[in-house]
LOPAMAR-884402 format. One record per residue (C-alpha): residue in one letter; x, y, z; residue number from 1. Coordinates in Angstrom, 2 decimals. Layout:
! LOPAMAR-884402
+------+---------+---------+---------+-----+
! code !    east !   north !      up ! pos !
+------+---------+---------+---------+-----+
!    a !       X !       Y !       Z ! NUM !
...
+------+---------+---------+---------+-----+
This chain:
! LOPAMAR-884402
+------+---------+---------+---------+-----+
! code !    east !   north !      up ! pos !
+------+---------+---------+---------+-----+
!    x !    0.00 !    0.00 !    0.00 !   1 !
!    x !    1.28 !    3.13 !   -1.06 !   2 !
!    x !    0.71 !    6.51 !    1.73 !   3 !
!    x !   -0.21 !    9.74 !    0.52 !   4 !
!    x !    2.16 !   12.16 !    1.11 !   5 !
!    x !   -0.08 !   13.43 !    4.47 !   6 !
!    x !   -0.08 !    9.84 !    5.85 !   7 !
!    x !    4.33 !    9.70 !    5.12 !   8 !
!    x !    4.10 !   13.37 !    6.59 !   9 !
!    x !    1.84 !   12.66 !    9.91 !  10 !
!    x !    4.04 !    9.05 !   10.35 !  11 !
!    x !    7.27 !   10.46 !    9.88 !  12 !
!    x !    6.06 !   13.45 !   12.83 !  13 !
!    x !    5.15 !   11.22 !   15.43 !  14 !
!    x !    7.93 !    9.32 !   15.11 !  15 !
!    x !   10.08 !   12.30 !   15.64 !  16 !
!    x !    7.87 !   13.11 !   18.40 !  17 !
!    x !    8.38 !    9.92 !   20.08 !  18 !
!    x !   11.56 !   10.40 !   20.68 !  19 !
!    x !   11.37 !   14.09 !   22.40 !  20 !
!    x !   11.23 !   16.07 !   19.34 !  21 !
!    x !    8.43 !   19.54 !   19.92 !  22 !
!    x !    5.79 !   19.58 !   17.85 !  23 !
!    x !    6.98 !   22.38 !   15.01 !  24 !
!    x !   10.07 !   20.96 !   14.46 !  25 !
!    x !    8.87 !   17.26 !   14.14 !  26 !
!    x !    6.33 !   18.60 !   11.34 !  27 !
!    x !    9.09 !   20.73 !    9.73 !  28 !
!    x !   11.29 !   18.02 !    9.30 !  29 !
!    x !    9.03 !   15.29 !    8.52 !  30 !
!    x !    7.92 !   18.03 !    5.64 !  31 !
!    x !   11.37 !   17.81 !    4.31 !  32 !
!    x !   11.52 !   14.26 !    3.97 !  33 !
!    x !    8.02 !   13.33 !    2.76 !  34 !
!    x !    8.63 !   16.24 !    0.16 !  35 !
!    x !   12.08 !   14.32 !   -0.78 !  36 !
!    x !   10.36 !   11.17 !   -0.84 !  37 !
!    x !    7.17 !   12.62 !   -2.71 !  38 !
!    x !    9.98 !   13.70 !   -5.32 !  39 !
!    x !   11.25 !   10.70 !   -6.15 !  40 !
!    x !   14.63 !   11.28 !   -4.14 !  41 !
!    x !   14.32 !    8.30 !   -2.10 !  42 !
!    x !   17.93 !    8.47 !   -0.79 !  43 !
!    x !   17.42 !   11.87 !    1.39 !  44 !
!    x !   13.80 !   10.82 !    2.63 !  45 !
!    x !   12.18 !    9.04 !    5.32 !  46 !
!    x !   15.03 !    6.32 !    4.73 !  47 !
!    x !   17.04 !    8.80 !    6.67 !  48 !
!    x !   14.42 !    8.37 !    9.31 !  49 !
!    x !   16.08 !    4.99 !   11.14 !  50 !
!    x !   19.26 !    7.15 !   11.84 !  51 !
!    x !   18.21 !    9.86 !   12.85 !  52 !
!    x !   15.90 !    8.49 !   15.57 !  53 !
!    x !   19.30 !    6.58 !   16.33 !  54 !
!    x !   21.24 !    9.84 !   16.86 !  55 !
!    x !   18.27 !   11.10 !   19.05 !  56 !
!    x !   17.97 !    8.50 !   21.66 !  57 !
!    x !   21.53 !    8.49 !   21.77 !  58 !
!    x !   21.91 !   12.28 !   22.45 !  59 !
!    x !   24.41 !   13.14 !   19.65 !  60 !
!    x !   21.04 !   14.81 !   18.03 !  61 !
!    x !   19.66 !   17.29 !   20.58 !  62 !
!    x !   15.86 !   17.16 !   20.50 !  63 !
!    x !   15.45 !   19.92 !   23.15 !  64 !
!    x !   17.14 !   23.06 !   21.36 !  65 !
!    x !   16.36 !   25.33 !   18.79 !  66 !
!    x !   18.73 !   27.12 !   16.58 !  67 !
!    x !   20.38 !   30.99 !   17.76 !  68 !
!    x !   21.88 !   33.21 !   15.85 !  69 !
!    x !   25.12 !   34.16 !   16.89 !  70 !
!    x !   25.99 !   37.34 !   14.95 !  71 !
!    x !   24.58 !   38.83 !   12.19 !  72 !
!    x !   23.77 !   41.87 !    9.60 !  73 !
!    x !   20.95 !   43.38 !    7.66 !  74 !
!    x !   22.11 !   41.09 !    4.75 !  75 !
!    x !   23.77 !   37.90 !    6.56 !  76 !
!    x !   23.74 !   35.79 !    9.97 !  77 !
!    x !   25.67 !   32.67 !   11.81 !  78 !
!    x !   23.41 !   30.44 !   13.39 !  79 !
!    x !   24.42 !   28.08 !   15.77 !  80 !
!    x !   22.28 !   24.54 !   15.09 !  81 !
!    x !   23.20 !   23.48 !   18.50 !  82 !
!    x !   23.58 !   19.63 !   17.34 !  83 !
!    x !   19.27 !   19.38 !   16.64 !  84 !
!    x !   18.18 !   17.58 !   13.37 !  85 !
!    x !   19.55 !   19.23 !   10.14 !  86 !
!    x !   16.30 !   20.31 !    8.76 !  87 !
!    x !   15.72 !   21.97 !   11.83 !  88 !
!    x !   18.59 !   24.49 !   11.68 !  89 !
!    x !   18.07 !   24.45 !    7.80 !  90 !
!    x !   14.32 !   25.17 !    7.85 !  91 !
!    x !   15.34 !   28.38 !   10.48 !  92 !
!    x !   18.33 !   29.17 !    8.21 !  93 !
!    x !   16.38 !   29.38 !    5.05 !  94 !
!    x !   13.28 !   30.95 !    6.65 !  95 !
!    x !   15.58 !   34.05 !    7.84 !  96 !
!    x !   18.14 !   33.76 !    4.57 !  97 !
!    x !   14.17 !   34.72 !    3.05 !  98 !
!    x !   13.35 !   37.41 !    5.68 !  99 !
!    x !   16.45 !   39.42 !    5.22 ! 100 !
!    x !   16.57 !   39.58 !    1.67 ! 101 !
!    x !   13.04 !   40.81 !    1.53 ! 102 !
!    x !   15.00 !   44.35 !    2.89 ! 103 !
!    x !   17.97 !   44.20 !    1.57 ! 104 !
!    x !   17.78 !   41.97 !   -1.94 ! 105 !
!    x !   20.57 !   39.33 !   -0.93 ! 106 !
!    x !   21.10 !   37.42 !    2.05 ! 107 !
!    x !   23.34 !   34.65 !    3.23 ! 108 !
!    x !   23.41 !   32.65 !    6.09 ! 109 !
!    x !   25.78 !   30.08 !    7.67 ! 110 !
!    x !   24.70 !   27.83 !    9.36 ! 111 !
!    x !   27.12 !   25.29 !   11.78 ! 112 !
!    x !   26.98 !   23.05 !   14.58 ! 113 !
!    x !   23.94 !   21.52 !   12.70 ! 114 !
!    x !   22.79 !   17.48 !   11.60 ! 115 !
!    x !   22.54 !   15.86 !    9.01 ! 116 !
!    x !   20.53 !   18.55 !    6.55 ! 117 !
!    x !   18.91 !   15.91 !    4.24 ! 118 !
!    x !   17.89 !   16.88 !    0.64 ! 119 !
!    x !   19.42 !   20.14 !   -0.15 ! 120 !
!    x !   17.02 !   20.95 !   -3.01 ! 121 !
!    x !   14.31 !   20.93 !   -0.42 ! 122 !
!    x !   14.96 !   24.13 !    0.81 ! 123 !
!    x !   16.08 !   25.76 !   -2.69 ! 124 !
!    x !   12.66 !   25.02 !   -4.20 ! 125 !
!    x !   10.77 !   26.35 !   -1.04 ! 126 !
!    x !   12.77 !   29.24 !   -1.46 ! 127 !
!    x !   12.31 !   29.50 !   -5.41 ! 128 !
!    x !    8.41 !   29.16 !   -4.75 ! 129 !
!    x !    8.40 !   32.17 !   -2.77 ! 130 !
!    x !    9.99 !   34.13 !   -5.72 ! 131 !
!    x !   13.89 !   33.95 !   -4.41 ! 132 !
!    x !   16.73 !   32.13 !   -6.77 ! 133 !
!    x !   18.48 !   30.20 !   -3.76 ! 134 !
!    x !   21.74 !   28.22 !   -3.46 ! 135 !
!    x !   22.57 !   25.81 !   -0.72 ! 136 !
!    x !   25.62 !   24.35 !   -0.12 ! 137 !
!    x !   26.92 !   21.60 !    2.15 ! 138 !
!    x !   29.86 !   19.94 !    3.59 ! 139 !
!    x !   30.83 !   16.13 !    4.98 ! 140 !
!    x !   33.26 !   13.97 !    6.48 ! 141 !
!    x !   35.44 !   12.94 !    3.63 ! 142 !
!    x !   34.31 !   10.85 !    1.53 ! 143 !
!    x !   35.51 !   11.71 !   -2.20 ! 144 !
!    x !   38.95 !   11.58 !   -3.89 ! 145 !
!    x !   40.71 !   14.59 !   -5.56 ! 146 !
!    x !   42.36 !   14.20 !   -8.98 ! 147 !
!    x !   45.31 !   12.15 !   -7.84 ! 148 !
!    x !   44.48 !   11.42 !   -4.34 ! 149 !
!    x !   44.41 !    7.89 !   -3.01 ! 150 !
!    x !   42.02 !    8.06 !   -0.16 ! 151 !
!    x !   39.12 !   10.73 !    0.41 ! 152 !
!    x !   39.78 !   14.72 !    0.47 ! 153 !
!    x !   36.44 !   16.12 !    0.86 ! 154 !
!    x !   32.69 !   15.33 !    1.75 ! 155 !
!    x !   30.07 !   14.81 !   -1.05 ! 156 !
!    x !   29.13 !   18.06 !   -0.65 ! 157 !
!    x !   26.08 !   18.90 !   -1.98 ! 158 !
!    x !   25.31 !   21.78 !   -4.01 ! 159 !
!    x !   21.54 !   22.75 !   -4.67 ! 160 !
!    x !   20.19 !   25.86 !   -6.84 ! 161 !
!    x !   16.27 !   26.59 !   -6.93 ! 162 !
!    x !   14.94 !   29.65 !   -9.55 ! 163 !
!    x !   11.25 !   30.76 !   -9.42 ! 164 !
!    x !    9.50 !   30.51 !  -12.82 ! 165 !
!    x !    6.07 !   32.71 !  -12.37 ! 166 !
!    x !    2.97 !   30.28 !  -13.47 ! 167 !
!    x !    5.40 !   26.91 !  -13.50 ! 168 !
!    x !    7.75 !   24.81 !  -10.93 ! 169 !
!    x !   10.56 !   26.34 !  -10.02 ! 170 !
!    x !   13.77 !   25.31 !  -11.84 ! 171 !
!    x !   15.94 !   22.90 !   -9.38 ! 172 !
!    x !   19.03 !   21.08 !   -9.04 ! 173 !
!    x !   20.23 !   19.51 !   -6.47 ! 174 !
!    x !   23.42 !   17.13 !   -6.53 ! 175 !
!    x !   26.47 !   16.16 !   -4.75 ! 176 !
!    x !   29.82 !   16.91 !   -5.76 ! 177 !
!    x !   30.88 !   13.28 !   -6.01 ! 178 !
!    x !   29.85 !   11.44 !   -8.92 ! 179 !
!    x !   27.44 !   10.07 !   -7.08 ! 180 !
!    x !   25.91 !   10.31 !   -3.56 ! 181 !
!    x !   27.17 !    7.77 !   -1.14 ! 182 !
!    x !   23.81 !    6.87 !   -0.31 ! 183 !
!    x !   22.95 !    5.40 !   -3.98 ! 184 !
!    x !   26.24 !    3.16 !   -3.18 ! 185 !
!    x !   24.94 !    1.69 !   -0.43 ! 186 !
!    x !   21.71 !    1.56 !   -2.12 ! 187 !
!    x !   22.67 !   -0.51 !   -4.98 ! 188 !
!    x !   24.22 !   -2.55 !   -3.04 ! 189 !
!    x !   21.37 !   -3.30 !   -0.57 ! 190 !
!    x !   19.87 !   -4.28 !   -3.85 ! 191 !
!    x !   22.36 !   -6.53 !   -5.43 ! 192 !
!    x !   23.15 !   -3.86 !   -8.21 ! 193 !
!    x !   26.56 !   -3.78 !  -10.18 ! 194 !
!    x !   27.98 !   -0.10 !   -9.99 ! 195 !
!    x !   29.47 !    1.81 !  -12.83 ! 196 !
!    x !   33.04 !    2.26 !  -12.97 ! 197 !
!    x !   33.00 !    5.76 !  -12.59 ! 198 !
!    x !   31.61 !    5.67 !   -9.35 ! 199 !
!    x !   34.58 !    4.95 !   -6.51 ! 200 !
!    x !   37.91 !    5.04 !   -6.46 ! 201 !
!    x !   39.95 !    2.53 !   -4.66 ! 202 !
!    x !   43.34 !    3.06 !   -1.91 ! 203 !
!    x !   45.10 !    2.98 !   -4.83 ! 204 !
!    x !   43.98 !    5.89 !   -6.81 ! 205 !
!    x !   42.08 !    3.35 !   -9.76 ! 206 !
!    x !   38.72 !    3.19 !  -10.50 ! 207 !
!    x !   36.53 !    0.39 !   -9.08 ! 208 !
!    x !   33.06 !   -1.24 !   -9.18 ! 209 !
!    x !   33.26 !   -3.33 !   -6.10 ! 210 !
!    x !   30.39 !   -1.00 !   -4.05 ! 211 !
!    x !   31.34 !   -2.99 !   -1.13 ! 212 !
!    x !   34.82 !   -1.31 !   -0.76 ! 213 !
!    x !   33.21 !    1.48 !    0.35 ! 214 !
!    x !   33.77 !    3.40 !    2.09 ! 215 !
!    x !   36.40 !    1.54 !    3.65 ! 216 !
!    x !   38.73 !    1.17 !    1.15 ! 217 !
!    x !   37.23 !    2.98 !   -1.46 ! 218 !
!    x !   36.07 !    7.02 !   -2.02 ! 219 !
!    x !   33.61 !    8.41 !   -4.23 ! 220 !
!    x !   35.01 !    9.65 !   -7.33 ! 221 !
!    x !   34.96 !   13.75 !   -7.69 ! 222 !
!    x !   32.12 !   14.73 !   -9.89 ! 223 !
!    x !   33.23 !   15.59 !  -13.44 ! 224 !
!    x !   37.15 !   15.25 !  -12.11 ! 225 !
!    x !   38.55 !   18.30 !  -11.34 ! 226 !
!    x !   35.49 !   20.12 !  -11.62 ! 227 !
!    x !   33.59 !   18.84 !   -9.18 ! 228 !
!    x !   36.46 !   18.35 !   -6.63 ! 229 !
!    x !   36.28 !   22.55 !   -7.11 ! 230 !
!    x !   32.74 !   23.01 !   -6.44 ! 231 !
!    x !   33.06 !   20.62 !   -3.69 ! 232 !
!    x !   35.87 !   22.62 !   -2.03 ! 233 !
!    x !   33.09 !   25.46 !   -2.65 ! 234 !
!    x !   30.63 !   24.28 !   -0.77 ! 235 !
!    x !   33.29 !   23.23 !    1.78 ! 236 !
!    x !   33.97 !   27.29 !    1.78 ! 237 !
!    x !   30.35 !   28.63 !    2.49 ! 238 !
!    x !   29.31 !   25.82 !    4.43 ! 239 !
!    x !   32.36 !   25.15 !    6.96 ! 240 !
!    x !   35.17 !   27.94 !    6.90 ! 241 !
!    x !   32.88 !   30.84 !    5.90 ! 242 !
!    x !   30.68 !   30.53 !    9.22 ! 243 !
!    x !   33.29 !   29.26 !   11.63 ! 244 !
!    x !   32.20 !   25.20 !   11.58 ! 245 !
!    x !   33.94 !   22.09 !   11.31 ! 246 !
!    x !   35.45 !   21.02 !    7.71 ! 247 !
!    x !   37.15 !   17.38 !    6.62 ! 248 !
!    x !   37.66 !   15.33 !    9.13 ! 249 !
!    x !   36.83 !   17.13 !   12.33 ! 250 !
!    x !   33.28 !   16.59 !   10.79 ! 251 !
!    x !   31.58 !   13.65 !   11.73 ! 252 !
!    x !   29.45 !   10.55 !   10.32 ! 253 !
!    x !   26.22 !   10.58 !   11.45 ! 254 !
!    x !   25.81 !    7.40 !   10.11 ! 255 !
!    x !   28.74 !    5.54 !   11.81 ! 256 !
!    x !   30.09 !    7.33 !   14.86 ! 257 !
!    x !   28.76 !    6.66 !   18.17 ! 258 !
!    x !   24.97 !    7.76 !   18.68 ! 259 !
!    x !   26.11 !   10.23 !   21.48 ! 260 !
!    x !   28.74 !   12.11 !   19.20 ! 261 !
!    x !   27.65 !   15.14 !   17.46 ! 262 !
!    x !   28.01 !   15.00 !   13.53 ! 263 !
!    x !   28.84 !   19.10 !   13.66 ! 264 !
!    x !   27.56 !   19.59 !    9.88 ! 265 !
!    x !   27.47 !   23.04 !    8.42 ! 266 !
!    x !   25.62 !   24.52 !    5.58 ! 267 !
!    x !   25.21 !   27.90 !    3.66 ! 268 !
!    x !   22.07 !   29.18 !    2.52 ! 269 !
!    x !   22.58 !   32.43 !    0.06 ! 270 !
!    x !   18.78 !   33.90 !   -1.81 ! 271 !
!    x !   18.26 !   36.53 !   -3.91 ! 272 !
!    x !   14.96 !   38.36 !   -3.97 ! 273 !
!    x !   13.56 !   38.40 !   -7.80 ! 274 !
!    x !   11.10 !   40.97 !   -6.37 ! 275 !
!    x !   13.71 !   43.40 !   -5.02 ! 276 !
!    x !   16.12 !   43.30 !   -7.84 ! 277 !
!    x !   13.75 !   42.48 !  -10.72 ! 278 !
!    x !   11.23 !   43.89 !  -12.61 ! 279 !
!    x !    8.34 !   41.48 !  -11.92 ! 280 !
!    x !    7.11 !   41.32 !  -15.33 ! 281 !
!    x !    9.97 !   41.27 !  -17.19 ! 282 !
!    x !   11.36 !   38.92 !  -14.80 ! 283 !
!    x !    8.33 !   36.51 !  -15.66 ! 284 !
!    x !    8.73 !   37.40 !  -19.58 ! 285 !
!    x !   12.48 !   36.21 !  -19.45 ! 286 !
!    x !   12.40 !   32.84 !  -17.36 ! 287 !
!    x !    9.35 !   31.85 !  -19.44 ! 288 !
!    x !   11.14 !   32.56 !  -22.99 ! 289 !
!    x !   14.31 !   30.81 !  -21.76 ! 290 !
!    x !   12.38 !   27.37 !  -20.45 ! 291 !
!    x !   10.10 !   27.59 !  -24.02 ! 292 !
!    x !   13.44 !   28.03 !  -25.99 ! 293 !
!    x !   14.76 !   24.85 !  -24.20 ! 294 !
!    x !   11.87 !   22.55 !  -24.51 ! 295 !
!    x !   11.87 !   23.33 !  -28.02 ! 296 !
!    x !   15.42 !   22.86 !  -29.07 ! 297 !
!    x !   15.36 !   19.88 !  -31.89 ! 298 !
!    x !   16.38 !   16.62 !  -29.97 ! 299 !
!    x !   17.99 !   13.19 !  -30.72 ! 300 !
!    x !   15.88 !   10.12 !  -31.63 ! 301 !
!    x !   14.37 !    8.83 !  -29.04 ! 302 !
!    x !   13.89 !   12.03 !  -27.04 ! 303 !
!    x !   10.64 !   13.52 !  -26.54 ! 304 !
!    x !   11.57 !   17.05 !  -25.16 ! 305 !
!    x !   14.82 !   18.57 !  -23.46 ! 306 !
!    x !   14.03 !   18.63 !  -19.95 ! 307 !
!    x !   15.15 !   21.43 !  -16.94 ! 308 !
!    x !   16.77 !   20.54 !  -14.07 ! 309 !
!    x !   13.75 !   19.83 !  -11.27 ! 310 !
!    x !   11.10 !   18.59 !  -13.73 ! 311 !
!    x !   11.71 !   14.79 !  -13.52 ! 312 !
!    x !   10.94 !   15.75 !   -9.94 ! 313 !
!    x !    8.06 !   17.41 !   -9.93 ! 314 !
!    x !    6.46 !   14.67 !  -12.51 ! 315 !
!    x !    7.60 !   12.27 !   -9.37 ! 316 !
!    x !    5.27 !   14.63 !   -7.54 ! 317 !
!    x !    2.53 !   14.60 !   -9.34 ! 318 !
!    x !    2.54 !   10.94 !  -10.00 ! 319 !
!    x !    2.69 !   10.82 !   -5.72 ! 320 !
!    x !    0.33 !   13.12 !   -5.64 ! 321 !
!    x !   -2.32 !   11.17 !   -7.49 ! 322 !
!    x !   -1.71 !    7.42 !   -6.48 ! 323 !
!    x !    0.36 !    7.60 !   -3.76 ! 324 !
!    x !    4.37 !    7.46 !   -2.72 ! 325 !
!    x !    5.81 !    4.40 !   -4.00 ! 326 !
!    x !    8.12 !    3.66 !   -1.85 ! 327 !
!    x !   11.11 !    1.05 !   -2.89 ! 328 !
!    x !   11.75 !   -1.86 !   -0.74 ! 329 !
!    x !   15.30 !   -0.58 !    1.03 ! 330 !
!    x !   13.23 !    2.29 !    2.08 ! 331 !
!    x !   10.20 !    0.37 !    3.42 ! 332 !
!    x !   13.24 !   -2.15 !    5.08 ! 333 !
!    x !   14.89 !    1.06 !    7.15 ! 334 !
!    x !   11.38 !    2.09 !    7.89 ! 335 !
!    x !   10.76 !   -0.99 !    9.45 ! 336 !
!    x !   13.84 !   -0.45 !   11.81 ! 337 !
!    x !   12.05 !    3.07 !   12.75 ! 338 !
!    x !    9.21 !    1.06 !   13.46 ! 339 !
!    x !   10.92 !   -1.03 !   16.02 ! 340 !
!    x !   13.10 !    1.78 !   17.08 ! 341 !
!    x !   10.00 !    4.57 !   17.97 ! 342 !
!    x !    7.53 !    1.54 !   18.44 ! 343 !
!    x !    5.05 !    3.84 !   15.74 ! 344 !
!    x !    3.19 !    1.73 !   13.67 ! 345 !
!    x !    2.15 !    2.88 !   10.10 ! 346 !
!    x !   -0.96 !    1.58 !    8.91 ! 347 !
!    x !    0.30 !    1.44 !    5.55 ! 348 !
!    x !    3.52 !   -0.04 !    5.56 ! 349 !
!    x !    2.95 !   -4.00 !    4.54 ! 350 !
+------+---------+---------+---------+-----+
């Protein structure tokens, strides 16, 4: 049986709540993931549920804090996450990045000391559907080589850009600067799947497509080689040094290290107000032409339309919309260890 995005909402809440987290920020971050989920990105949804609940009954994730800002100016802030669930200090940081551009145009805000943040492009599209072009940036315990490295230089840092188009979804990318997220490694493997060879790279510097090296003896290959290793070492900037949080290694794994350690992830959140620097109706008349010129550049056989980045995802959300969130089976398995862990029963999950 497949939940509607309110039932994956309402379960993913009281679990959260089960385990000492208040009310709003249980229902902000189970709106992250059952938005993630309801978009098809099944690797930064309620999958992430299991470990985080871990994390909370262990203490490393503080369910009893809210995120401060610990400086700040009429265009920027540091907030201090205080070690409570990503989303938390990410739906704060995002909600204020919004606030203060509204005065002054452009805003950023660094956020540190925070979880796990989840799916970056969550908060770039809520920002982009409030009429602000948003970037969000993140950084990790290393994870991914550098051109020549043998062993891991930098997180998978993601890197997530939302733009409002008026009358449409927003345009929306969201995607870590590895070649892939370390997430759909251990995903493939959970499900027996052979992974392409540009995927890891092994303590010798060559490529690899044994998934179960990692991450071991194995890192996730840079994005585009030298190109993504420099937009991860971006993110690492905004997210970590920028705001005065932990980079590399002094960042830890929320996945592996002891549930009473703190993972001390950072992120930066930088928005632009189309409605302060733009004309509105020019703004509208440009976005518009530019997605029309794409969708109607000639294609290759086989190829219906060129798409944008977010609109596989938001035909995910539709399709969720009308029949339900399909959840795959390593998903459903990891919600099953919620289940035991918060002792919440869905009525859906079979």
């Amino acid at each position: 049986m497949n939940p509607t995005f309110d039932e994956l909402k309402l379960y993913a809440q009281s679990v959260l709540q089960a385990v000492g987290v208040g009310e709003v920020d249980a229902a902000n971050t189970a709106e992250v993931l059952a938005t993630t989920d309801a978009m098809g990105v099944f690797t930064h949804g309620t999958k992430l549920l299991s470990g985080y609940v871990r994390k909370l009954q262990g203490g490393g994730y503080r369910h009893d804090v809210s995120p401060v800002v610990e400086r700040e100016g009429p265009g920027w802030a540091i907030v201090d996450g205080r070690s409570a669930l990503g989303q938390v200090g990410s739906q704060f940081s995002i909600n204020l990045a919004m606030e203060k551009a509204t005065h002054v145009g452009v805003a950023y805000i660094g956020l540190r000391n925070t979880g796990h943040i989840g799916a970056a492009g969550y908060y770039t599209q809520k920002a982009a559907r409030q009429g602000f072009i948003a970037m969000v940036t993140g950084n990790d315990i290393p994870s991914v080589a550098a051109p020549g490295s043998k062993g891991p230089v930098l997180g998978s840092n993601p890197i997530a850009y939302g733009v409002p188009v008026p009358g449409r979804d927003p345009i929306n990318l969201d995607i870590a600067t590895a070649a892939v997220a370390g997430g759909k490694v251990y995903a493939a493997q959970q499900r027996g799947e052979t992974i392409p060879e540009n995927w890891l790279i092994d303590s010798e510097g060559k490529p690899t497509t044994d998934g179960g090296l990692y991450p071991a003896d194995a890192s996730l290959a840079p994005m585009a080689g030298h190109k993504g290793y420099g937009f991860g070492l971006w993110c690492e900037i905004l997210s970590g040094a920028l705001p005065g949080g932990h980079m590399r290694w002094d960042v830890g794994s929320w996945m592996f290290d002891p549930t009473d350690q703190p993972s001390w992830h950072n992120a930066g959140f930088i928005v632009m107000d189309t409605k302060v620097i733009a004309d509105a109706e020019d703004y509208a008349q440009r976005m518009n032409k530019l997605m029309d010129e794409i969708h109607a550049v000639e294609t290759a056989e086989g190829v219906e339309q060129v798409v944008l980045p977010g609109e596989f995802e938001w035909a995910h959300m539709a399709r969720s919309q009308e029949s339900g969130i399909n959840l795959p089976a390593d998903v459903r398995a990891k919600l099953g260890e919620t289940m035991e862990l918060a002792g919440q029963q869905p009525v859906w999950l079979a």
